[in-house]
C-alpha positions as CSV (number, residue, x, y, z in Angstrom):
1,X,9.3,-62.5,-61.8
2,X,11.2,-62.2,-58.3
3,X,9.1,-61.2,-55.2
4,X,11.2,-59.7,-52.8
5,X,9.9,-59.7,-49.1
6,X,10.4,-56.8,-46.8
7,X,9.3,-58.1,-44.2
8,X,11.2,-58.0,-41.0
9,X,13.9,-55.4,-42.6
10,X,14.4,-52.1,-40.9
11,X,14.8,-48.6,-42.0
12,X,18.1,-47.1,-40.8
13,X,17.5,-43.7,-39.2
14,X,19.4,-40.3,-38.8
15,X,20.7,-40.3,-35.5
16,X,19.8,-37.6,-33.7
17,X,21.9,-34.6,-33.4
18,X,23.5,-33.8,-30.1
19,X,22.5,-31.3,-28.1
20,X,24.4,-28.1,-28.4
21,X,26.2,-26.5,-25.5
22,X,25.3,-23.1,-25.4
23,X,27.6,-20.7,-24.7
24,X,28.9,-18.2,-22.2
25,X,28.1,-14.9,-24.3
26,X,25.1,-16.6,-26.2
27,X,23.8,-17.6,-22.7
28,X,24.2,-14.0,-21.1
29,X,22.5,-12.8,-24.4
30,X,19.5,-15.1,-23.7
31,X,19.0,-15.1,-20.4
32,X,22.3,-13.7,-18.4
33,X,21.7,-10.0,-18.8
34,X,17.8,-10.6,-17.3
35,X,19.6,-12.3,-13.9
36,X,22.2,-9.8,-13.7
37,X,19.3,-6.3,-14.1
38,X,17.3,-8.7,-11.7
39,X,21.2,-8.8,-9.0
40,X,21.2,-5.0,-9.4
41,X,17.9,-4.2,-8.2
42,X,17.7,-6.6,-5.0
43,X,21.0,-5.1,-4.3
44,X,19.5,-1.0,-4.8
45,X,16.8,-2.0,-2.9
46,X,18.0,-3.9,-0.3
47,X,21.6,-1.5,0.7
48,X,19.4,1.3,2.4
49,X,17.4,-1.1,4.3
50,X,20.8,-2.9,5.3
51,X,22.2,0.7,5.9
52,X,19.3,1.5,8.7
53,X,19.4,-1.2,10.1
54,X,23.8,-0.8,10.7
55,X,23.2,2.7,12.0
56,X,20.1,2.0,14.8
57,X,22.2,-0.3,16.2
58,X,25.8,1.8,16.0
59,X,26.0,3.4,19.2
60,X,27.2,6.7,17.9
61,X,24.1,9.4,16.9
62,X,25.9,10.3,13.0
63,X,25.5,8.6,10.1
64,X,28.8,8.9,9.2
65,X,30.3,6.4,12.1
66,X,28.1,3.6,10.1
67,X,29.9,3.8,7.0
68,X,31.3,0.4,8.1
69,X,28.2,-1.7,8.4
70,X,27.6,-3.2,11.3
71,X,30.8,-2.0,12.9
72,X,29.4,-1.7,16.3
73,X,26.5,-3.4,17.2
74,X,24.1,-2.2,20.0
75,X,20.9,-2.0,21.3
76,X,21.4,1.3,23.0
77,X,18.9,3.1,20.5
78,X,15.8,1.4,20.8
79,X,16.0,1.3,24.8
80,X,16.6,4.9,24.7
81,X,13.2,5.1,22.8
82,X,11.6,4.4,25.9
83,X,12.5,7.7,27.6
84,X,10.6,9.6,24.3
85,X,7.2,9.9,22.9
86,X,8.1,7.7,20.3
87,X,5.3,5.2,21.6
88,X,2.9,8.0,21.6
89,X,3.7,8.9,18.0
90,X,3.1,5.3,17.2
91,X,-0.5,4.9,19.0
92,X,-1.3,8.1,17.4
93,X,-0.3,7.3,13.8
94,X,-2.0,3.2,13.8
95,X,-5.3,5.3,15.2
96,X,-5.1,8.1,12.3
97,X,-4.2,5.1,9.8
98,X,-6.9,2.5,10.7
99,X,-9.8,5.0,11.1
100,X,-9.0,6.8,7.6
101,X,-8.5,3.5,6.1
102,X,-12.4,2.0,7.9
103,X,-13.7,4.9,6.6
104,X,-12.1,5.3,3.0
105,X,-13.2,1.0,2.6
106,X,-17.1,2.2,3.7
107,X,-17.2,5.3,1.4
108,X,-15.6,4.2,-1.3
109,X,-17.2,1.2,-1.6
110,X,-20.6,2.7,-1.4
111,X,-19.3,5.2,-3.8
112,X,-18.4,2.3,-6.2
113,X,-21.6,0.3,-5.6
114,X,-23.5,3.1,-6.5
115,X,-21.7,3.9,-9.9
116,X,-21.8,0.7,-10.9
117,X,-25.4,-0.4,-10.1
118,X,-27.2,2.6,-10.4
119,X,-27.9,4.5,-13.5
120,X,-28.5,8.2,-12.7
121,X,-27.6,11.5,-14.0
122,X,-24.7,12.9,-13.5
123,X,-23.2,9.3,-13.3
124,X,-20.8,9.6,-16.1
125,X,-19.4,12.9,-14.8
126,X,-19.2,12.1,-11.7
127,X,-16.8,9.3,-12.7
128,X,-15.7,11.9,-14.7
129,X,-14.5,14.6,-12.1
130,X,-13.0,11.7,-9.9
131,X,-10.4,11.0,-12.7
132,X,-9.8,14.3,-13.0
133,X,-9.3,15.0,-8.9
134,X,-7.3,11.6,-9.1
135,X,-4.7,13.4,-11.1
136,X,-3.7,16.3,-8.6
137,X,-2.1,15.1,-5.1
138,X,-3.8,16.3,-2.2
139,X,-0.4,18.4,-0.7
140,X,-1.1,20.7,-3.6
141,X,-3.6,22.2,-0.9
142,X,-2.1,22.4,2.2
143,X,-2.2,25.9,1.9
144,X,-6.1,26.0,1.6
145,X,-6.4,23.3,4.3
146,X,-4.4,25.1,6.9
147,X,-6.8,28.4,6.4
148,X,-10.0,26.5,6.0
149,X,-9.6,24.6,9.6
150,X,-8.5,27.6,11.0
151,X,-11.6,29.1,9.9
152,X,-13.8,26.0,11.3
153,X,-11.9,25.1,14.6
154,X,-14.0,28.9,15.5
155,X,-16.7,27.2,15.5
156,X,-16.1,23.5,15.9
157,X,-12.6,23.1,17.8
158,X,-12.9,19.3,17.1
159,X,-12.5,20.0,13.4
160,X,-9.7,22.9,13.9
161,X,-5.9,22.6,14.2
162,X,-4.2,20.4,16.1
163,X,-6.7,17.5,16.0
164,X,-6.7,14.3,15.0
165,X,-10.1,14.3,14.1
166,X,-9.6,16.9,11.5
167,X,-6.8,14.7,9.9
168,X,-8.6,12.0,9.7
169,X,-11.3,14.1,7.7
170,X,-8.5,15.9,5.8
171,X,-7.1,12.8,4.7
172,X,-10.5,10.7,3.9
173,X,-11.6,13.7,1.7
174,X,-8.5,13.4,-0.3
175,X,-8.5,9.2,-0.8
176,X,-12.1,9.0,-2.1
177,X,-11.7,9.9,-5.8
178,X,-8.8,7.8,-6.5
179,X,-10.2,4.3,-4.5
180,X,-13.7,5.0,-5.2
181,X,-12.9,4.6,-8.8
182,X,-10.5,1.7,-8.2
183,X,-13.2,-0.5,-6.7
184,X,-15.7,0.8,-9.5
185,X,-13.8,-1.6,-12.0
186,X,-13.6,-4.6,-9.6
187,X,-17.6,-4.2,-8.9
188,X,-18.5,-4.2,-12.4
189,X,-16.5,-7.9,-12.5
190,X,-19.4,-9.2,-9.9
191,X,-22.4,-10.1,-12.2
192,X,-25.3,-8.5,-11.8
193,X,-27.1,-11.8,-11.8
194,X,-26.4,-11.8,-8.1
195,X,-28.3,-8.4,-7.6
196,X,-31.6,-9.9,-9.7
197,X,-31.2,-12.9,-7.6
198,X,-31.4,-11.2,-4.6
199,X,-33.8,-9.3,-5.6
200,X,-36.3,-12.0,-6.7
201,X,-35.7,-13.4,-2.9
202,X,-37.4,-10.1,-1.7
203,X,-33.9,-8.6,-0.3
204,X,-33.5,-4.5,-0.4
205,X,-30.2,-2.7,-2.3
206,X,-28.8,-2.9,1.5
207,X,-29.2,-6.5,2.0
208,X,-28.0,-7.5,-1.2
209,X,-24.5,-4.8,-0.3
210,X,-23.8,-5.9,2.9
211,X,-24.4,-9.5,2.9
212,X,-23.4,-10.4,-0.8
213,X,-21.4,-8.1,-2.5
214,X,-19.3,-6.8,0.5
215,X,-18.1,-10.1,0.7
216,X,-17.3,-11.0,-2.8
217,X,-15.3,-7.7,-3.2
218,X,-13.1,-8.7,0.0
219,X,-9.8,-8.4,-2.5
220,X,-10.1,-5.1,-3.3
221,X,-11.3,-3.5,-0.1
222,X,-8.1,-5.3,1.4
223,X,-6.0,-3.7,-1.5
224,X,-7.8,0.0,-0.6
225,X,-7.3,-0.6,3.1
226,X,-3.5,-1.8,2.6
227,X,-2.7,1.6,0.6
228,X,-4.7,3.6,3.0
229,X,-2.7,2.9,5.9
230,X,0.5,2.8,4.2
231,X,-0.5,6.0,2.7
232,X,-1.4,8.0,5.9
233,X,0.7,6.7,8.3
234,X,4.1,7.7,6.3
235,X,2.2,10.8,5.6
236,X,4.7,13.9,6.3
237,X,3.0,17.3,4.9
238,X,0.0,17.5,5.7
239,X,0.5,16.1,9.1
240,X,3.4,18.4,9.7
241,X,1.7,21.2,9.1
242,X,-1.8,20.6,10.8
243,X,-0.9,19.0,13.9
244,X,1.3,21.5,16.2
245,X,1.6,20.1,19.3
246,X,4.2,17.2,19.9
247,X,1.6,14.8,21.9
248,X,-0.6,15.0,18.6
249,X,2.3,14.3,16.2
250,X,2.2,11.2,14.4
251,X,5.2,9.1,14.0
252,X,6.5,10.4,10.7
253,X,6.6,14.2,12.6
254,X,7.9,12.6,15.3
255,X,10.8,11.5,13.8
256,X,11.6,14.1,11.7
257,X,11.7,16.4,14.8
258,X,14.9,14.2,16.2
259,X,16.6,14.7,13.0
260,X,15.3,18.5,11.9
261,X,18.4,20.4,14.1
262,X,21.6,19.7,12.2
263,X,23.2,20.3,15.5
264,X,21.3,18.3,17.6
265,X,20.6,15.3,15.3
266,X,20.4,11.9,16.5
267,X,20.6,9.4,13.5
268,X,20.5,6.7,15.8
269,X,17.5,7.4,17.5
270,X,15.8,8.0,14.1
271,X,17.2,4.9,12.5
272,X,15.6,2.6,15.5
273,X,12.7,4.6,15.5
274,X,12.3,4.1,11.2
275,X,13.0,0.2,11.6
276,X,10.1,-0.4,14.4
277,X,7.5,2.0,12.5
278,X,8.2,-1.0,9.7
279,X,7.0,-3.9,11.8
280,X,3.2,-3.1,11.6
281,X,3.1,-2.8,8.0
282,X,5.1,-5.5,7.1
283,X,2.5,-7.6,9.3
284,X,-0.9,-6.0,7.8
285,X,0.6,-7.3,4.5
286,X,1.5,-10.6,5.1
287,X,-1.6,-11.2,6.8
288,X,-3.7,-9.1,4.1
289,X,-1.4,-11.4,1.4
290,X,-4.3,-13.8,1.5
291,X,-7.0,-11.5,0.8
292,X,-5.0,-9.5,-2.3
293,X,-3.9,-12.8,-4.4
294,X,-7.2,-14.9,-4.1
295,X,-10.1,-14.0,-6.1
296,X,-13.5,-14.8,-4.3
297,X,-15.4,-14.3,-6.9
298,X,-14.7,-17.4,-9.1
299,X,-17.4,-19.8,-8.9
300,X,-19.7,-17.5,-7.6
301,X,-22.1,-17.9,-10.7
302,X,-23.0,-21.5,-12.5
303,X,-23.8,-21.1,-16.2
């Protein structure tokens, strides 16, 4: 019988196929048409900002001379906002917008705490009503506004027309529903492990708010104070119709008064004015950024 060794012999293998070239309409199938819907909407939103930006600095006050972008370029508009109110609108519209948005964080967080820690009656329609409030913008009631502070500013001027202070109260009474039940969802993320801790440590319900969970909810009161200012200090209606005299406007009035006479309109002056008012918002969320993508919570609790 013949033995026959395989030792040391090799199997022959396949080679391996070649990688296929994909092609120009199988590539636009895959992954094309996603890069050219992704061109199309940087270029929708980016034109109009592009657009403002060509007609503050055209020295002409129409929009129409700035069909050619940046056919003339000047800084005539903003020095001329020096000889407006256009500063005044601005202090009065980052006061407006940081005191609502103080006060919609503190309320609506203690709102929040409350619904989520507490067990009361009336909790669940409570939460209940605020979805429902939620649902109907607050302009809906400008009417009812306008006749209720004229009605009050009888008897408390400070809280009548033409006040700041009454804005202020207008527009905090219209952004507790819908935050107040945003943070309730992020509170009941923090577990209540902390609370019993706290607790067993001998601190009160207001200890264990202000000094533990205040600070591990830091993401979402930046996210609630971030849409509160954006929120009020674009805000057109309400401020149109409640504040009357033009050292009270805020910024949005203000510059809808250079642009409201379709005689007397000065695009230019508007168009500056619109690309300043940008600045502080764009610098609350870069420096918020930090605050809204980290999650402090994480570690917070060893199991």
């Amino acid at each position: 019988m013949t033995t026959v060794s395989l030792r040391g012999s090799r199997t022959a293998r396949p080679a391996p196929d070649a990688p296929r070239r994909r092609t120009a309409g199988r590539w636009f199938a895959e992954d094309g048409w996603r890069h050219l819907v992704g061109v199309v909407f940087v270029v929708y939103a980016v034109f109009p900002i592009v657009y403002v930006l060509s007609a503050s600095l055209s020295e002409g006050g129409t929009l129409t001379g700035s069909n050619q972008l940046f056919d003339t370029v000047s800084g005539a508009n903003y020095a001329a906002l020096g000889g407006t109110m256009f500063w005044s609108w601005v202090a009065n519209s980052v006061q407006v917008a940081v005191v609502t948005a103080i006060g919609t964080v503190l309320m609506g967080a203690a709102a929040a705490y409350a619904f989520s820690r507490f067990r009361f009656q009336g909790r669940r329609a409570g939460l209940t009503t605020l979805l429902i409030i939620q649902m109907f913008p607050q302009m809906l009631a400008f009417v009812a506004i306008f006749l209720l502070l004229i009605s009050l500013g009888e008897v408390v001027p400070a809280l009548g027309l033409n006040s700041k202070v009454a804005l202020i109260c207008v527009y905090l009474g219209g952004a507790l529903g819908v935050n107040t039940f945003l943070m309730y969802g992020f509170f009941n993320t923090i577990p209540r492990e902390l609370d019993e801790a706290a607790k067993i440590d001998g601190a009160t319900h207001a200890q264990t708010y202000w000094t533990i969970i205040l600070r591990l909810v830091t993401p979402i009161l930046a996210v609630v104070a971030l849409l509160s200012i954006i929120a009020t200090f674009g805000e057109f209606v309400i401020a149109r119709v409640l504040l009357q005299s033009e050292a009270n406007w805020t910024l949005a009035v203000g510059l809808y008064s250079w642009v409201s006479s379709l005689l007397e309109a000065n695009w230019g002056l508007f168009a500056a004015g619109a690309v300043i008012s940008t600045i502080p918002i764009l610098a609350l969320f870069l420096f918020l950024q930090k605050y809204i993508v980290g999650g402090l919570t994480a570690g917070s609790v060893k199991g």
